[in-house]
C-alpha positions in Angstrom: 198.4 162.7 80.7 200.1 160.4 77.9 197.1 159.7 76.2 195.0 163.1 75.2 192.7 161.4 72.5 189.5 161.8 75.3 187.3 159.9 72.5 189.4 157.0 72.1 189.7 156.8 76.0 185.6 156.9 76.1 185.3 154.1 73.4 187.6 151.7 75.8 186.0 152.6 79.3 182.6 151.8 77.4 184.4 148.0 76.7 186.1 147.8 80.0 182.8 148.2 81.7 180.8 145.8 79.6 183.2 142.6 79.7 186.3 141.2 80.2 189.5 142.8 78.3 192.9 143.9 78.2 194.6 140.6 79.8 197.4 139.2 77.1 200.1 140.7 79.3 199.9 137.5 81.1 201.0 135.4 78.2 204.8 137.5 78.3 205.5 136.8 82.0 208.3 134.8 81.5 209.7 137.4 79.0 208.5 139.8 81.7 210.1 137.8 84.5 214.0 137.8 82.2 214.0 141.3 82.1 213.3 141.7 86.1 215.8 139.2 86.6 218.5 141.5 85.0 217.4 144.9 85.5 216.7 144.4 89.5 214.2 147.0 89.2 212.8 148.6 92.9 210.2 149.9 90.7 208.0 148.6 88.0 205.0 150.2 86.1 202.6 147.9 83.9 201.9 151.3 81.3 198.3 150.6 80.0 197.5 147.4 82.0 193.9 147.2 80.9 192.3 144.7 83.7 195.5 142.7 84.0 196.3 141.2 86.8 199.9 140.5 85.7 201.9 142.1 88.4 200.6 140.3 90.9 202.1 137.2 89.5 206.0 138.1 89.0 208.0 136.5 91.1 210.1 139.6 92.7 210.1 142.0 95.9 209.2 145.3 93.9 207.2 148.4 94.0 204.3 147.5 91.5 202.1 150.1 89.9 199.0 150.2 87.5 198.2 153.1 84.8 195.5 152.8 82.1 193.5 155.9 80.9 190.4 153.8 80.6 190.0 152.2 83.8 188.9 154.2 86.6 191.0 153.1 89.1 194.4 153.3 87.1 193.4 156.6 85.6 196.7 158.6 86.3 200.0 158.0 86.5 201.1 157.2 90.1 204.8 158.2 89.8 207.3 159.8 88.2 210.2 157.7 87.9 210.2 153.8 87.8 213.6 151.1 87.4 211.0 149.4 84.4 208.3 149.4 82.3 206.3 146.7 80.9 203.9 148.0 78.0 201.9 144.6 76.0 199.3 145.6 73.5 198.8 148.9 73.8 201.0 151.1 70.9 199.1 149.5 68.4 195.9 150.8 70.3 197.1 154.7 70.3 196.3 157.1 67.0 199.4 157.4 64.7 199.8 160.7 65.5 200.2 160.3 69.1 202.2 157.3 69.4 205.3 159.2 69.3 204.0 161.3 72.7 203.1 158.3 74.0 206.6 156.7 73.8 207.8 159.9 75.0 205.8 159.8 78.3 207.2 156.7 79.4 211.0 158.0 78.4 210.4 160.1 80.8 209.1 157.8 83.7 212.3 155.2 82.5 214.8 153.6 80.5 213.9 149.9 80.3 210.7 149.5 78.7 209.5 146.0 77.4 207.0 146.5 74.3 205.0 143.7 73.0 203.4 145.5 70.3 200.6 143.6 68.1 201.5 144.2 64.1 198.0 143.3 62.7 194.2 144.1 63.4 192.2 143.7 66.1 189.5 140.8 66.1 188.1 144.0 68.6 185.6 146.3 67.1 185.6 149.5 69.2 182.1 150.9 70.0 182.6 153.9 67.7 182.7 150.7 64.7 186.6 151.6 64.3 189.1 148.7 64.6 191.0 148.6 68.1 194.2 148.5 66.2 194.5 151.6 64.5 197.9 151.5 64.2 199.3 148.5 62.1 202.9 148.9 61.4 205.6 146.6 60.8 208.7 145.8 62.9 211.1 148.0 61.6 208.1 151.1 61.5 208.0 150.7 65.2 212.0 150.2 66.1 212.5 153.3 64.3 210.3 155.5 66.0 211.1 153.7 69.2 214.7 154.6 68.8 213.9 158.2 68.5 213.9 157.9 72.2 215.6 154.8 73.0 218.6 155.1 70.8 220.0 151.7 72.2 216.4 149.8 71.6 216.2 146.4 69.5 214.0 144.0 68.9 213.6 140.7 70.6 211.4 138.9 68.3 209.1 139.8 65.5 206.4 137.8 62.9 205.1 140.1 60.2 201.6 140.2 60.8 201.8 139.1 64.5 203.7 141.0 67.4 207.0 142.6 67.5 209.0 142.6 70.8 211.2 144.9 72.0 213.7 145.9 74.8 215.0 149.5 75.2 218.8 149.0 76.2 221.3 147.0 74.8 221.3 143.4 76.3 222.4 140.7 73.7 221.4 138.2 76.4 218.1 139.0 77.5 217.7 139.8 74.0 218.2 136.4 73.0 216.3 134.8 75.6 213.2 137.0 75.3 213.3 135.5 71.3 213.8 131.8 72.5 210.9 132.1 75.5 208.3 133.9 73.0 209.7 130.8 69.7 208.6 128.3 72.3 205.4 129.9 73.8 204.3 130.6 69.5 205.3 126.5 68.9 203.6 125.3 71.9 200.3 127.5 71.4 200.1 126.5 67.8 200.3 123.0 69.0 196.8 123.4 71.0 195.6 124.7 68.5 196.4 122.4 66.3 194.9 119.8 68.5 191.6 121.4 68.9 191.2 121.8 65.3 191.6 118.4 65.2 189.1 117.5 68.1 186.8 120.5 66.7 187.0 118.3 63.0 186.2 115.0 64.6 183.2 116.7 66.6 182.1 118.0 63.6 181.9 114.4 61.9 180.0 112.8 64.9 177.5 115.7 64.9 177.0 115.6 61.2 176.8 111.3 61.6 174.3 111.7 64.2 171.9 114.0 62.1 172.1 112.3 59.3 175.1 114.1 57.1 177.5 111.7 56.0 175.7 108.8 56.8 176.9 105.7 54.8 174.4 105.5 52.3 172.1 101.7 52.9 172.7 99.9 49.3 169.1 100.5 47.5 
C-alpha cells in the first residue's frame, strides 16, 4: 500500500462517510484532457480520487481506474502499470515523511503523472482537530522532491499560497498550455466571485434597509 499512515486513512474514511468530499479533480479536466490528448494513454489511474467522479467525464476510449485508501471501494491498487496518472489534491494531504514513498509508488505504476498539488491549508479540519493539509510546501519544495523520481518533471503553473501544477516528462507544449488553461480558469473563477461579492454586498444593504440599519434618518 502507498499510504501506511492507518490513522490518517481512519480520520478521512470517518469524512468520506459523513459528507460529500474529495471532488476538485473536476475543476483540472481540461488540463487533464491536454495531457490525454498527447500521451494517448490505454491506461489511466486517478491516484487518490476521493469521491470524484472525474474519469467518467474525459472525453477518450481508455482503461480508467480508481484508488483512494479511504474509500472502501477504491481501497487498493487495481494494477500495476498504467500509460498515466492524474493525482489533484492529495500530496499535500500525506505526512511529510511519507510523501517521498508516496511519489515513489506511483513511479512505479508510470511515468506521466499530472500533480495538482494545493500549497496552503485546508479550510478542512480532520476529525482528529489536525488540518487536512499537513504538508504546506512551496513550489520549488515539491519539484524538487518530485524530481527525485521524475528527473524530467516541471512545473506547469504555480501561485504561492495556492496550487502548484506539475507534469512528469518534458513537454514544452503541454506545458504551456496546462499554464494558459489553469490562468484562464483562476481569471474566470475570480470573476464569479467577484460578482457574488458584489450581489452578497447589495443583499446585505437591502437586508440591513429592511430592518431598520441604514435607514435614511426622517429630519427631526
Amino acid at each position: 500500500m502507498a499510504i501506511v499512515d492507518k490513522e490518517l486513512i481512519k480520520n478521512y474514511q470517518e469524512i468520506h462517510a459523513s459528507k460529500d468530499y474529495g471532488f476538485t479533480s473536476s475543476q483540472y479536466k481540461s488540463h487533464i484532457q491536454a495531457c490525454i490528448n498527447e500521451i494517448k494513454p490505454k491506461s489511466i489511474l486517478e491516484f487518490g480520487c476521493g469521491q470524484s467522479t472525474l474519469v467518467d467525464g474525459l472525453v477518450y476510449e481508455a482503461e480508467y481506474y480508481r484508488y483512494d485508501p479511504a474509500v472502501p471501494q477504491f481501497a487498493n491498487i487495481p494494477i500495476d502499470k498504467a500509460d498515466f496518472i492524474i493525482n489533484t489534491d492529495v500530496l499535500e494531504h500525506i505526512p511529510a515523511k511519507d510523501v517521498g514513498e508516496v511519489v515513489a509508488k506511483m513511479k512505479s505504476i508510470s511515468d506521466h503523472v499530472f500533480y495538482n498539488i494545493a500549497t496552503d491549508y485546508a479550510n478542512e479540519i480532520l476529525p482528529n482537530g489536525e488540518n487536512a493539509h499537513c504538508t504546506v510546501w512551496p513550489g520549488d519544495k515539491w519539484l524538487e522532491l518530485i524530481r527525485q523520481y521524475y528527473p524530467d518533471a516541471e512545473i506547469a503553473y504555480y501561485v504561492e499560497k495556492k496550487s502548484c501544477l506539475i507534469i512528469t516528462w518534458k513537454s514544452p507544449g503541454t506545458k504551456q498550455l496546462i499554464h494558459d488553461i489553469e490562468r484562464v480558469r483562476v481569471k474566470s473563477n475570480n470573476k464569479v466571485d467577484h460578482m457574488f461579492k458584489k450581489i452578497e454586498r447589495r443583499l446585505r444593504q437591502i437586508r440591513n434597509y429592511v430592518i431598520g440599519k441604514n435607514r435614511p434618518r426622517k429630519p427631526l
